[in-house]
TIGUNU-732135 format. One record per residue (C-alpha): residue in three letters; x, y, z. Coordinates in steps of 0.05 Angstrom, whole numbers, plus 5000, padded with zeros to 4 digits. Example, Ala and Ser with C-alpha at 12.3 -4.5 7.8 and 13.67 -1.06 7.14 Angstrom:
// TIGUNU-732135
{aa:ALA&xx:5246&yy:4910&zz:5156}
{aa:SER&xx:5273&yy:4979&zz:5143}
END
This chain:
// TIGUNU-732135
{aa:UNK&xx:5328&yy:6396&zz:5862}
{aa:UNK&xx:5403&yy:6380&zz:5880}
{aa:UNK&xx:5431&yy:6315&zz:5874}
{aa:UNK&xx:5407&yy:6264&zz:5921}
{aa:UNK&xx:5452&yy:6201&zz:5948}
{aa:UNK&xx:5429&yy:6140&zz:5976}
{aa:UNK&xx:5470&yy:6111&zz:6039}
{aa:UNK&xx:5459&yy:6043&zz:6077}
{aa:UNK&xx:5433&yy:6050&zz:6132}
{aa:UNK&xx:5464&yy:6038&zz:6203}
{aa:UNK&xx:5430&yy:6002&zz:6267}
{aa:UNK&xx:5429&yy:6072&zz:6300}
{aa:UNK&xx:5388&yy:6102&zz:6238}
{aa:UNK&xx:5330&yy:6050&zz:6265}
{aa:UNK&xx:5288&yy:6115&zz:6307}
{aa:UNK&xx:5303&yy:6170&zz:6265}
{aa:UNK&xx:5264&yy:6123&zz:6200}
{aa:UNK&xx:5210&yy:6101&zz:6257}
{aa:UNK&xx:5185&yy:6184&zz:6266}
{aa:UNK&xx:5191&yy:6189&zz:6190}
{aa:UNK&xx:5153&yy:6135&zz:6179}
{aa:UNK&xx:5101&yy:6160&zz:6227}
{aa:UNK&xx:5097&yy:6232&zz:6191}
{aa:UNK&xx:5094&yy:6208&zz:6134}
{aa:UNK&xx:5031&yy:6147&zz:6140}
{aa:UNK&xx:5008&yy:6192&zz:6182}
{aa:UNK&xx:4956&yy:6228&zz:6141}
{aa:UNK&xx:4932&yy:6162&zz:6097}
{aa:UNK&xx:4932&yy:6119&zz:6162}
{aa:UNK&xx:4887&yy:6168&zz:6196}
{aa:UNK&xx:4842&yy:6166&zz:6126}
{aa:UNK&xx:4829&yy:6090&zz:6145}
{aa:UNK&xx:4816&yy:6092&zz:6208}
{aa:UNK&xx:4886&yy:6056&zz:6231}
{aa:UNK&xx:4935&yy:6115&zz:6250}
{aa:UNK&xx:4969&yy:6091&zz:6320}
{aa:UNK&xx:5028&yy:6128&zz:6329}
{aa:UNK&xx:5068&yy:6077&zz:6374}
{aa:UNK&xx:5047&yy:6019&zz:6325}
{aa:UNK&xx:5067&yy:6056&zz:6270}
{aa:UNK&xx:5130&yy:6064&zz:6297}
{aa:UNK&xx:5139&yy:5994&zz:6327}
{aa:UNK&xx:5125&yy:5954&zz:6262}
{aa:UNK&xx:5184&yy:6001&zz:6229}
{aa:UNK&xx:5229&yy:5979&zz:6289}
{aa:UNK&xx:5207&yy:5897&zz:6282}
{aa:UNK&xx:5216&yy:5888&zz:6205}
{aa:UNK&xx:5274&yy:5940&zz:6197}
{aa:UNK&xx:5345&yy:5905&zz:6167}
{aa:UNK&xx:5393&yy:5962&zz:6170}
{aa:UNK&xx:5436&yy:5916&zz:6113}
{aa:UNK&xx:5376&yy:5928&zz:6058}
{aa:UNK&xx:5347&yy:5989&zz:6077}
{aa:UNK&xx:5365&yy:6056&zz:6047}
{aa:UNK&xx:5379&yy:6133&zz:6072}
{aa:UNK&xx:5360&yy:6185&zz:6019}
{aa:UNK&xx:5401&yy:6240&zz:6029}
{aa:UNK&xx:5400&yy:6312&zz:6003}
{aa:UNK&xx:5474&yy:6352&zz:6024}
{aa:UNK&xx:5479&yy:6295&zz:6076}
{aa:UNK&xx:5408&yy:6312&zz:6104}
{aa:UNK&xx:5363&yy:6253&zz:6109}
{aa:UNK&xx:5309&yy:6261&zz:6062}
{aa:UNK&xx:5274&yy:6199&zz:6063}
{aa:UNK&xx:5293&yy:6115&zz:6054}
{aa:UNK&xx:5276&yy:6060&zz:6026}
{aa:UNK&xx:5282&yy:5983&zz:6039}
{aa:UNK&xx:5301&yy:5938&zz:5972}
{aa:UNK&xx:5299&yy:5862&zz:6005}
{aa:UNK&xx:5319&yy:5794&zz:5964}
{aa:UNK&xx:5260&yy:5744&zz:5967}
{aa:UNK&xx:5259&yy:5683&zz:5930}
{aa:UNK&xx:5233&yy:5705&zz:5872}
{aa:UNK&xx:5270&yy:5771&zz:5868}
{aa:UNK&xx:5253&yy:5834&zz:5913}
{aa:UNK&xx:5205&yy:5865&zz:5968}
{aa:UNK&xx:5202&yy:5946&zz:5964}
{aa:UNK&xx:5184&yy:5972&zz:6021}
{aa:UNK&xx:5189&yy:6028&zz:6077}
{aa:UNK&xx:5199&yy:6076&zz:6014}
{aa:UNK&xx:5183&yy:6145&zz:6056}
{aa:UNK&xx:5203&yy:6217&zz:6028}
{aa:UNK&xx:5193&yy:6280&zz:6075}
{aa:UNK&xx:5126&yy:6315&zz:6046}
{aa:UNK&xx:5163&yy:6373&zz:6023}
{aa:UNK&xx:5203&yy:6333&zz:5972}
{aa:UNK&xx:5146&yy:6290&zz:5944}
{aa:UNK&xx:5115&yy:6296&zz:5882}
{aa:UNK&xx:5198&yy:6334&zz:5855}
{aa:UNK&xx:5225&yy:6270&zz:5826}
{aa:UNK&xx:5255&yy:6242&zz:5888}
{aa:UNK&xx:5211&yy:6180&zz:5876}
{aa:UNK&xx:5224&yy:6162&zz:5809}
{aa:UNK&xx:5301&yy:6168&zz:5815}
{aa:UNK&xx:5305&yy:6129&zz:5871}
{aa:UNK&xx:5253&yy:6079&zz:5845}
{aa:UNK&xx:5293&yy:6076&zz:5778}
{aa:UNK&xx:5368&yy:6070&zz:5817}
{aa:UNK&xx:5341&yy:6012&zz:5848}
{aa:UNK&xx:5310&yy:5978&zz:5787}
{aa:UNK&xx:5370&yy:5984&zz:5750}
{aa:UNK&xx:5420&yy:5951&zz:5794}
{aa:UNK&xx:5462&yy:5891&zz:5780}
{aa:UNK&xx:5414&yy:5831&zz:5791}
{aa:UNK&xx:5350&yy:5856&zz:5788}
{aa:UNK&xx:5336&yy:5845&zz:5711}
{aa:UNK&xx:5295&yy:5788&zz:5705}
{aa:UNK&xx:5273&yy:5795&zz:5771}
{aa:UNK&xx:5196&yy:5797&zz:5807}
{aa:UNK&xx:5197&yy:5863&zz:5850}
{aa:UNK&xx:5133&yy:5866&zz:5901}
{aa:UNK&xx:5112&yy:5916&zz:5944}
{aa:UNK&xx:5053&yy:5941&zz:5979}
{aa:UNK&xx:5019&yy:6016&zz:5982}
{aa:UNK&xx:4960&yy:6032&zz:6030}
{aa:UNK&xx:4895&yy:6048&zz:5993}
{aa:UNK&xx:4879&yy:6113&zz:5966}
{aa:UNK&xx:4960&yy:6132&zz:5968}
{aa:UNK&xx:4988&yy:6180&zz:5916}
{aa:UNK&xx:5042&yy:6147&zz:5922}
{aa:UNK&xx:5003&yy:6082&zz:5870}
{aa:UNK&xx:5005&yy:6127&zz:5820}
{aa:UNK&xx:5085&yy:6131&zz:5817}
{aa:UNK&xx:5084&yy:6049&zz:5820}
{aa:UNK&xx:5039&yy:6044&zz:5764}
{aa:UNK&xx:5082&yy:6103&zz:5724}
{aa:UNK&xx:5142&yy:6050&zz:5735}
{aa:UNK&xx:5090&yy:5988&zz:5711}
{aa:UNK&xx:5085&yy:5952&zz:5773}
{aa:UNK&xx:5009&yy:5923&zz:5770}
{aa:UNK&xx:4958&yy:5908&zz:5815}
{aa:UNK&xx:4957&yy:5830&zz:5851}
{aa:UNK&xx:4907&yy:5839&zz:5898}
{aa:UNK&xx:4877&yy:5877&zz:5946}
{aa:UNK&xx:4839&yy:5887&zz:6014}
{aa:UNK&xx:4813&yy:5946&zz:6058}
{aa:UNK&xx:4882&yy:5977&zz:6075}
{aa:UNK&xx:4937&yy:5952&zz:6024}
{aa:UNK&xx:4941&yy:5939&zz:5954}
{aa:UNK&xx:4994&yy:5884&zz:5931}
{aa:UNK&xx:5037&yy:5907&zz:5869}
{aa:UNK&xx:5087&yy:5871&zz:5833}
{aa:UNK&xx:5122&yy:5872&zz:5772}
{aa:UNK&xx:5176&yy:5837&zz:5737}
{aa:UNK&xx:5234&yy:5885&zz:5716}
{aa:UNK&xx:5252&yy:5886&zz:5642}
END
């Protein structure tokens, strides 16, 4: 794998994360019954914050991104989509560890949420993020970062 860079996202990046988003649920979301591709797309374009969320990049080729939002108890992960071709290579875990070591975050609660049945638990749980709670879609993660 070459090296991958992480950008901030712009305003104008907002459509091209909405399709990747969709190609990316697509499969799991279809698994549970709740795959609608507009939706899928228009909940991207409500709760995206071009000032938190993340491009991964490749040789300047988008890759995948990933949101990293203050709360008040320390961080929301989320929108943390990789194109299927680069998954399972270590794209995950060096973004996921980039973003755990950053100024601030040490001491701090990170949360996120993965739907059910997602391979994508497994690299949470690698990283020691444990499960909250849970219902018929999502299951609720958090962890506080040592």
């Amino acid at each position: 794998m070459k090296q991958i860079t992480l950008r901030q996202s712009q305003p104008s990046d907002v459509e091209i994360i909405a399709n990747l988003r969709a190609i990316v649920l697509r499969n799991d979301l279809t698994r549970l019954g709740r795959f609608d591709e507009e939706k899928v797309r228009q909940r991207f374009r409500n709760a995206f914050n071009s000032v938190h969320t993340w491009i991964i990049e490749e040789d300047s080729s988008l890759i995948g991104c990933v949101a990293f939002k203050p709360t008040l108890d320390g961080y929301l992960l989320e929108h943390f989509y990789i194109q299927s071709i680069y998954q399972g290579k270590g794209v995950g875990s060096q973004v996921l560890q980039n973003l755990l070591e950053q100024n601030g975050v040490k001491g701090k609660r990170v949360s996120l949420n993965v739907l059910q049945g997602s391979s994508a638990r497994r690299l949470y749980e690698r990283f020691g993020f444990k499960v909250d709670r849970e219902d018929l879609i999502d299951v609720y993660m958090s962890m506080t970062v040592e």
